[in-house]
N, C-alpha and C positions, 0 to 999 in steps of 0.2 A: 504494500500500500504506500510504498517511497515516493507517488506520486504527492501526495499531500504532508501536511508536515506533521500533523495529528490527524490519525485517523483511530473509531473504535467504535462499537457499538453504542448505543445513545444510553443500556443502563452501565453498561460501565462508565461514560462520559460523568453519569449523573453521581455517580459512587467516585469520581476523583477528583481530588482537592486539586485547590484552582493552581497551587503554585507547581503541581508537578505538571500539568497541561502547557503552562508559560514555560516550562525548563525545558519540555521536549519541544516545542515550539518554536522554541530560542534555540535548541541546538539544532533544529533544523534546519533554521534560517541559515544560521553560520556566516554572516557577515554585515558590518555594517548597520546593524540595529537601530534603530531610534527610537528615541522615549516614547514618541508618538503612535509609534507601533504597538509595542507593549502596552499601554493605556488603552490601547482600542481593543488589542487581543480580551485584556482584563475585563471591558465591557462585553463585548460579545459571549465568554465565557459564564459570567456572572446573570446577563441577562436569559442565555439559553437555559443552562441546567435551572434558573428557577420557571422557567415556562413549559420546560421540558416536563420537569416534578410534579407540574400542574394536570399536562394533558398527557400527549405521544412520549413513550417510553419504549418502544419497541422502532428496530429500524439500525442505522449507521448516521454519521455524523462524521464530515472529514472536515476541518480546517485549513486554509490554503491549499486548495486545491490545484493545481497545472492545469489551467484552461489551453487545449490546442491554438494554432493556427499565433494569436496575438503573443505566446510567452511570456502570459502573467495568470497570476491566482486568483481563483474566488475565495472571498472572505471562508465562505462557508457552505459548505455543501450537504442536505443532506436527504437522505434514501426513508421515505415512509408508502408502507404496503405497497412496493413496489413504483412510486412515482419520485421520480427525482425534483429537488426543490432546490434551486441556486439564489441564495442570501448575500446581496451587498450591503452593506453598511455604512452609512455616513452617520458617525455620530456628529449631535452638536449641527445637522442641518435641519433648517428651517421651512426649506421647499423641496420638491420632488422635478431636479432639474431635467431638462431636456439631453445632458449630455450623461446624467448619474442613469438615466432609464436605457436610453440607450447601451452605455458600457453594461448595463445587467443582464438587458435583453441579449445584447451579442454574447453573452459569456456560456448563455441559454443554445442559443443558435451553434454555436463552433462546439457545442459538448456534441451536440448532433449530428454537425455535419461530418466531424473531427472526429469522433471516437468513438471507434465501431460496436462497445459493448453500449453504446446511449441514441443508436439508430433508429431502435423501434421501442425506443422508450418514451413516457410522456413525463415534458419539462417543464418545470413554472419558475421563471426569472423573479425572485422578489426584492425589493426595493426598502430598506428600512431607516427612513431619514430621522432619526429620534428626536427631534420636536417639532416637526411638522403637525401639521393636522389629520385626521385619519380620515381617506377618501372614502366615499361608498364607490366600489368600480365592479362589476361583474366579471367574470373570469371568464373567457374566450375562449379557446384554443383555432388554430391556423390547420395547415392541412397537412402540417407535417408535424404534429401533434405535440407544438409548442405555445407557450398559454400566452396571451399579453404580462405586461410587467405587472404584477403585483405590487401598490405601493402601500406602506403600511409607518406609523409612528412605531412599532412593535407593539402597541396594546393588541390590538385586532388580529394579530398575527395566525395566531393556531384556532382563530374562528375561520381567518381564511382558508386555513391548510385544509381543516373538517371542510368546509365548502369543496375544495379541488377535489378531496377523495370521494364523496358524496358523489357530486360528479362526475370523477372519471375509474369507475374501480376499478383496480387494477389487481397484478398478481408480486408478490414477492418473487425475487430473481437471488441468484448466486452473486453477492454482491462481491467474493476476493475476483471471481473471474470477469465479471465485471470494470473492477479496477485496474484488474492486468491486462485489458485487453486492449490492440493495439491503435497509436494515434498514424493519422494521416495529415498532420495540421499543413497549409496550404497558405503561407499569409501572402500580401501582398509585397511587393520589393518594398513600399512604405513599412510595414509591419516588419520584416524582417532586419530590414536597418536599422530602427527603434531597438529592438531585442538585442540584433548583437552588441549595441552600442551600451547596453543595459548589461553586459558581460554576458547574456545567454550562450550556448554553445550555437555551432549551425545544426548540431544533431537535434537541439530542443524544436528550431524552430523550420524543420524539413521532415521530410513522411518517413517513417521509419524502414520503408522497403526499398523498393529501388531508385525513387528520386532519392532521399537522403542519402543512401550509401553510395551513391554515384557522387554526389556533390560531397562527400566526405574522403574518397578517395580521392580526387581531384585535388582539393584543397591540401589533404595530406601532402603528394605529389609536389604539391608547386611549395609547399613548406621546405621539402628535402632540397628542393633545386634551388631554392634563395639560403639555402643555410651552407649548402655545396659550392655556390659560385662566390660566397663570403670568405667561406673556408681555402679555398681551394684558387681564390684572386683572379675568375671568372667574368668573361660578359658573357649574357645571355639571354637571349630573347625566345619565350613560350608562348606556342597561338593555342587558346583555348575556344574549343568547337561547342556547340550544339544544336538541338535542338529550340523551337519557340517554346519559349516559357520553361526552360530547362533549368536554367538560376547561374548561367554564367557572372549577370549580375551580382548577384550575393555572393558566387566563391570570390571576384575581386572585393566584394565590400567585405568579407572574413579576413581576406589576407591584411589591406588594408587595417581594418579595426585589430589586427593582433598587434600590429606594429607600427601603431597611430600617437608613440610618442616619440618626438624628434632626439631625446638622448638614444632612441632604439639603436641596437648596431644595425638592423636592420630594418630601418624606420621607411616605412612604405605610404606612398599618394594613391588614391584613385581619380582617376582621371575619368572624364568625358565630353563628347562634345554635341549632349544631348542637353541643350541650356533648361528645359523643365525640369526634367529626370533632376537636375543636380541643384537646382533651384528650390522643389519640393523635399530630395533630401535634405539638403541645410537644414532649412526652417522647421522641418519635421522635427530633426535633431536636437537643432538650439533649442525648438521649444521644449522638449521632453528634459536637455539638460537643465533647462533654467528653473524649470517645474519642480524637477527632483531634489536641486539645490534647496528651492526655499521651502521644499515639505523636511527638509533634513536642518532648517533655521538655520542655514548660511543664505546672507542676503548679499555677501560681496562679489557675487557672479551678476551683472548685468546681461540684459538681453542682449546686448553688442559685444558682451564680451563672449556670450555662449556661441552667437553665432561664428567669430572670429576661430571659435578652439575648434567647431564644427570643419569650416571652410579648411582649417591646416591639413585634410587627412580625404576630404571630398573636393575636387576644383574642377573649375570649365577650364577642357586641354586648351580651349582659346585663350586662356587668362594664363594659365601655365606657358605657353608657347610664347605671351606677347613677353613677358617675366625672362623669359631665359632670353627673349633679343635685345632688353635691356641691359642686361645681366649676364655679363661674357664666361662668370664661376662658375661651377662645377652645380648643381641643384644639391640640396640638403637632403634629399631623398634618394637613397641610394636603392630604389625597386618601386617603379613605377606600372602602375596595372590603368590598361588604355583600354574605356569601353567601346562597343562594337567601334572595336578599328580601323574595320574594312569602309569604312565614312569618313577617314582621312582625307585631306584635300590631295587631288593629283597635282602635278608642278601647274599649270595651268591656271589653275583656280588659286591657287596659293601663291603665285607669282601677283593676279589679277588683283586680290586681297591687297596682296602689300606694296604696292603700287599705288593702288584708289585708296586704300586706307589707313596707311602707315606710312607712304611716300617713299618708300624703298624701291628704286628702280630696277637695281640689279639682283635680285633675289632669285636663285637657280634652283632651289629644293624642293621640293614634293613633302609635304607637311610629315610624311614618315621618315625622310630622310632627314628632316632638319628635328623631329622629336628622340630618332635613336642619336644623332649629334650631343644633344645636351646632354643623353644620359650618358654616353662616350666620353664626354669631360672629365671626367671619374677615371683617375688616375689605375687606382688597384680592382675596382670589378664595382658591377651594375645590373641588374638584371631588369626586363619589360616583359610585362607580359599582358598581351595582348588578344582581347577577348571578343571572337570575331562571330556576325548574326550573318544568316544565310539570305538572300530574299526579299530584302525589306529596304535596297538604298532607295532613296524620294527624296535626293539632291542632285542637282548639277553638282560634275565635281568633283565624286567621291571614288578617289583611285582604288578601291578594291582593294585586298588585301597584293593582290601583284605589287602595287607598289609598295608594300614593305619590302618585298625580296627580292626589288628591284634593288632598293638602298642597301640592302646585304650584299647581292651578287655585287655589286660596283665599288663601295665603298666602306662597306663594313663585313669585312668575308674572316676578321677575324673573332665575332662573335658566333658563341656557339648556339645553333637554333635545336628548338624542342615542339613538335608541332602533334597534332592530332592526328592519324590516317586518314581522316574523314576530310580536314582541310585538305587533302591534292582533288578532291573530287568535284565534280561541274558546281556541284550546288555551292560552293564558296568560291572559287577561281574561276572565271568563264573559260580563260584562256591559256589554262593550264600552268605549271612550271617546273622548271628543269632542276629537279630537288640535287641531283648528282654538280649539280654546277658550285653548292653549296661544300664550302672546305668540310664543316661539322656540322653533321645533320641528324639528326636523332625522330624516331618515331615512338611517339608515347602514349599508347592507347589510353590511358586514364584521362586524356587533355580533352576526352569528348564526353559530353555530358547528354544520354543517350535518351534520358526520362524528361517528359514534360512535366512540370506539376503549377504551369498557371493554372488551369480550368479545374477543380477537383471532382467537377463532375463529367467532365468533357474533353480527356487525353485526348481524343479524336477529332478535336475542333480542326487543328490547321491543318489537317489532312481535308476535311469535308472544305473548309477556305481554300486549298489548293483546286479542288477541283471545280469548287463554283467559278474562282477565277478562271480559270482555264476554258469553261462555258461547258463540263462536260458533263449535264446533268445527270444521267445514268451512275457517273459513279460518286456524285455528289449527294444521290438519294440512296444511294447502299451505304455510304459513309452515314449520313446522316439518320438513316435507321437504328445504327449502332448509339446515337448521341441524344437520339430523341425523349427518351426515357428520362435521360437526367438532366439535359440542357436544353432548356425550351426556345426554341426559335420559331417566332409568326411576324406577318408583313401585315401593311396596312398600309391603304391611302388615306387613312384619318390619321393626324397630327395631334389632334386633340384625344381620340381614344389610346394614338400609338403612348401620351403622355402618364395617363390614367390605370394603363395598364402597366407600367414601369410601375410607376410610383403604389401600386397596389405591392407589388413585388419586393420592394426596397422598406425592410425593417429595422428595428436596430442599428444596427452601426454598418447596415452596408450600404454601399455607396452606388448610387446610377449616374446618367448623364449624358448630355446630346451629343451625338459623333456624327461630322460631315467630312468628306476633302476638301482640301484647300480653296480648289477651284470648283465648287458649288454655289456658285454667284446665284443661281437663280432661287435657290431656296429660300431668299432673304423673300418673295412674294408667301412664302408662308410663314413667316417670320423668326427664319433662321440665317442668321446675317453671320458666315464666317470672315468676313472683314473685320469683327469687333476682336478684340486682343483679349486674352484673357490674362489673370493673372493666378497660373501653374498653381502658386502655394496656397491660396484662397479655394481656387477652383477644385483641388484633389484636398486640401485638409480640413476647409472647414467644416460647423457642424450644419447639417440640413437644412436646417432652418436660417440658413443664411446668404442672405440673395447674390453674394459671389461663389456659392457654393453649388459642385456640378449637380447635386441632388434636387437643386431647387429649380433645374433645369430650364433658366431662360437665355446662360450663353452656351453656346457651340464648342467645343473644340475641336481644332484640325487632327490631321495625322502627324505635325508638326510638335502639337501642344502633349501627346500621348504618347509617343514611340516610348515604349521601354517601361511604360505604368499601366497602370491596371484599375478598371470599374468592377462591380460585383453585377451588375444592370447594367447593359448599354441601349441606347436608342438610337440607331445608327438611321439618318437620312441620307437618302442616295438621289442624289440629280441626274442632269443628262448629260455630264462629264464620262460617264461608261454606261454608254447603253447597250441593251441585247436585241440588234437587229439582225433578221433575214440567218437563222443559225449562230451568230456569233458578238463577242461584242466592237463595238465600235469605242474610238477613244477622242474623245471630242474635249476643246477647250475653250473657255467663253473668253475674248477678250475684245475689248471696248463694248460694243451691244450687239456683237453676233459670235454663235458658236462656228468654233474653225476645227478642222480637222485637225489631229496630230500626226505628222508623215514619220518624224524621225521614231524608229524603233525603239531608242532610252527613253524619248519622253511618253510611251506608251507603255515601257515599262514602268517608269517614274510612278505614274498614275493605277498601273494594277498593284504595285508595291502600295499604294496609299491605301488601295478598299484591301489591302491585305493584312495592316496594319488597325484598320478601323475595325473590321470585321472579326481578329482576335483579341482584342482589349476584354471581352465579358469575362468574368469568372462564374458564373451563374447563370445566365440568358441572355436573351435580348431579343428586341424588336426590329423590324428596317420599315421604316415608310420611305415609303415613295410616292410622293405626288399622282395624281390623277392628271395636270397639265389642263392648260385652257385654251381653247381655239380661238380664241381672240388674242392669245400673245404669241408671236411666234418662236417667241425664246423658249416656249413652254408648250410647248405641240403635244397632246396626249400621246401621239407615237412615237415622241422620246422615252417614254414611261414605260409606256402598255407591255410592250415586247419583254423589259426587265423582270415585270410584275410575273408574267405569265412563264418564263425562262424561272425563278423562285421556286413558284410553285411546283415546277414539272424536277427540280431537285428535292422536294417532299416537304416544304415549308405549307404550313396553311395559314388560310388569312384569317385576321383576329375578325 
């Protein structure tokens, strides 16, 4: 029962004194303590066994429980005639907050979704703000036979509970096998960067079968290889492969976060040049740091300062890149981890850059040649590693992963490379490469990360997306058979129902939101304007009920704002930038007030990478509307639409 920190039957609970409960408590914790803990443990303790004394005496009772997926505990957990009851506590609160129901209800939800001995169990989220007022609220349950939040002062409490079981009767269950039974937790790259930064391991917060042991083998892997090129006065550059939504992400934010203090010997940056992604992480961070600081009554961490310690260890490779052309020294990070890489600027575009925007005329390098330079500065050893996405480039620009081993074959042939088997294959290099041209070349199957675990209901998403893109509905509706069960996917030409029906969907603490491409000019006649900007840390962090918040769905994000993050709900609109005429699709672009064709082959791919990108963000379902179109605008001709709608359908989507 190591999952929680006190666990026992509720009469033994009731038969032990309070201070051996707080010993094993506290030794469970094992770190870091604060008084403000222990006082809350003490109430929650004091208040249960006498209300326990009163009513329910039979059952189990855990204390800090390991809630999947987020990498944190419930106050209190406990098991009566078979129904689970999940207890937060806010002592010393006055209201029954919008974020305090939420955090309870998701703790409710991820027992569920997360942890397979609590699948076909029924959950009630309670809420116990102790001096609040005590609400009358009926008790509901959803269809996945989890109850609304119960809020309660604690008087009402265990008239509530009699109410649930009343009810919902149920049966008593083997509660050790129960407990030991295995997680799948699924968090977001937000959730997962919070956790490790919170010291979680990546094993706490990855599925314990073959996503996590792939992402732990990995991470192991690239441990020995920065500890061997340290050792051993090495450069070295690792391309790490995968799959979508495989968490290449989080093994670089691991490596990073182990060696995210600048005394490190091996003090490591993560980089990217995915300005949201790193945007939303900061502020995600700083926030959690700043929060933790003054729940632990250190008030000498400002929010400027948390974000500053944030920024040392997460940076835009643009800010990094502009740094080191100021900055002729050596980088103070001796193991730099480069997100999806292969979105490096070719010479081209990085010349074109620094030219128009830095005024540097003569500038020769391909953004991978001049980022392995800097770490090359590094007299005794350096390692990069570089972590590369298949499918998804939606820039001018982006040299491919060729152009790193471009920079090795010519110029840097004395580092040694460590790459994935999977990287020599079409799906990451179009144009192949001559790995034998390479003085020290190593093939390291662990550098591929082979398990998906965005979708947790839906491993088969970007396979079913590979095929709708490709327009081959036959096997978009065989894929799609396999997914249907647990990832719901329906179309609609209503806007307003397509919004009704998200938001019906979207509980607790998960999160939806509108998804367009960039070039869906015309959606703004429904009033979906992807011209407005959004802003990443508002739009993916805030709480619901906040009108820059994507839940509250009145802004859009592009493919631009999303690459590399994740909704639980999407509501993805589709214009007539990709429509499905005459068998197949067409790739149209609107600019000034008429749609033009796209002739060049990249910016057709450009543009299916974008609904490729839009179309996997769900972790849970989604909607697609599509306009009906109106024959009085010719920008909006029903038979830009029709053909999409009907092409959906015939890959097994039905309409709402």
């Amino acid at each position: 029962m190591s999952r929680a920190y006190y666990a026992a039957p509720i009469k033994n609970f009731l038969a032990t004194e309070e201070s051996k409960i707080i010993g094993q408590l506290t030794r469970s914790h094992g770190q870091d303590l604060m008084h403000t803990q222990t006082i809350a443990w003490e109430y929650q303790i004091r208040y249960l066994q006498q209300e326990l004394g009163k009513a329910e005496n039979q059952g189990w009772i855990f204390f800090e429980f390991m809630i999947p997926r987020m990498g944190r505990r419930a106050d209190v957990v406990m098991i009566v005639s078979g129904i689970i009851f999940v207890l937060e506590f806010k002592v010393g609160a006055s209201v029954y907050t919008y974020a305090d129901r939420a955090q309870t209800a998701g703790y409710a939800l991820d027992l569920k979704h997360f942890h397979s001995g609590s699948h076909d169990k029924y959950i009630v989220p309670v809420l116990i703000s102790t001096e609040a007022n005590e609400p009358e609220l009926a008790v509901e349950f959803n269809d996945e036979d989890v109850s609304n939040v119960i809020c309660t002062s604690g008087d009402g409490l265990f008239r509530k509970i009699r109410q649930v079981l009343d009810k919902k009767p149920s049966q008593d269950f083997d509660i050790h096998g129960w407990s030991i039974s295995s997680y799948k937790p699924t968090p977001t790259i937000v959730e997962a960067a919070q956790a490790l930064y919170a010291k979680h391991s990546v094993i706490d917060i990855t599925r314990t079968e073959a996503g996590g042991e792939n992402i732990a083998v990995t991470s192991s892997r690239l441990f020995e290889i920065i500890h061997g090129a340290r050792v051993n006065k090495r450069k070295v550059i690792c391309f790490v492969t995968g799959v979508p939504g495989a968490g290449k992400t989080l093994v670089g934010l691991n490596i990073a976060n182990q060696h995210a203090n600048p005394d490190d010997d091996e003090y490591s940056v993560f980089l990217s040049g995915n300005g949201p992604l790193v945007t939303v992480l900061q502020e995600a961070l700083a926030r959690d740091l700043y929060a933790n600081e003054r729940a632990r009554g250190r008030r000498e961490l400002s929010k400027q300062d948390a974000r500053r310690k944030v920024e040392s260890f997460i940076q835009n490779i643009h800010r990094f890149r502009d740094e080191s052309l100021k900055d002729k020294s050596k980088p103070p990070e001796h193991v730099a981890i480069f997100d999806e890489a292969q979105r490096a600027w070719n010479i081209e575009q990085t010349a074109k850059f620094m030219r128009n925007k830095r005024g540097i005329s003569d500038f020769a390098m391909s953004e991978p040649e001049f980022l392995i330079s800097v770490m090359d500065r590094h007299e005794d050893w350096a390692v990069i590693i570089a972590l590369v996405g298949g499918g998804q480039e939606i820039n001018v620009g982006e040299a491919g992963i060729g152009g790193w081993f471009n920079a090795i074959q010519h110029t840097f042939k004395h580092w040694q490379v460590y790459c994935s088997p999977n990287l020599l294959t079409g799906e990451y290099i179009r144009n192949g490469i001559d790995a034998n041209s390479i003085k020290d070349f190593e093939q390291e199957p662990s550098l591929h990360l082979s398990t998906s675990m965005r979708s947790f209901r839906a491993e088969k998403l970007s396979s079913f997306v590979h095929h709708l893109i490709d327009g081959n509905a036959s096997a978009a509706a065989d894929t799609f058979k396999l997914i249907a069960p647990y990832f719901p996917i329906v179309i609609t030409h209503d806007i307003t129902k397509a919004k009704a029906w998200i938001k019906q969907k979207t509980t607790a603490n998960r999160r939806c939101g509108v998804l367009a491409s960039s070039n869906a000019i015309r959606l703004k006649a429904e009033g979906i304007f992807v011209k407005n900007t959004v802003e990443p840390e508002h739009w993916f962090l805030a709480e619901g009920n906040d009108i820059r918040s994507s839940s509250f769905l009145e802004d859009a994000a592009t493919e631009f704002d999303v690459q590399g993050l994740e909704l639980d709900w999407t509501l993805v609109a589709w214009d007539a930038d990709l429509r499905f005429i005459d068998g197949k699709f067409q790739h149209w672009q609107f600019k000034g007030s008429n749609w033009q064709a796209r002739r060049q082959l990249e910016n057709r791919r450009y543009l299916e990478n974008a609904y490729r990108v839009l179309l996997t963000r769900a972790r849970e379902g989604m909607i697609i509307f599509i306009p009906k179109g109106n024959v009085a605008d010719e920008t909006r001709n029903p038979e830009f639409y029709d053909g999409t709608f009907q092409f959906l359908l015939s890959c097994g989507l039905r309409e709402l």
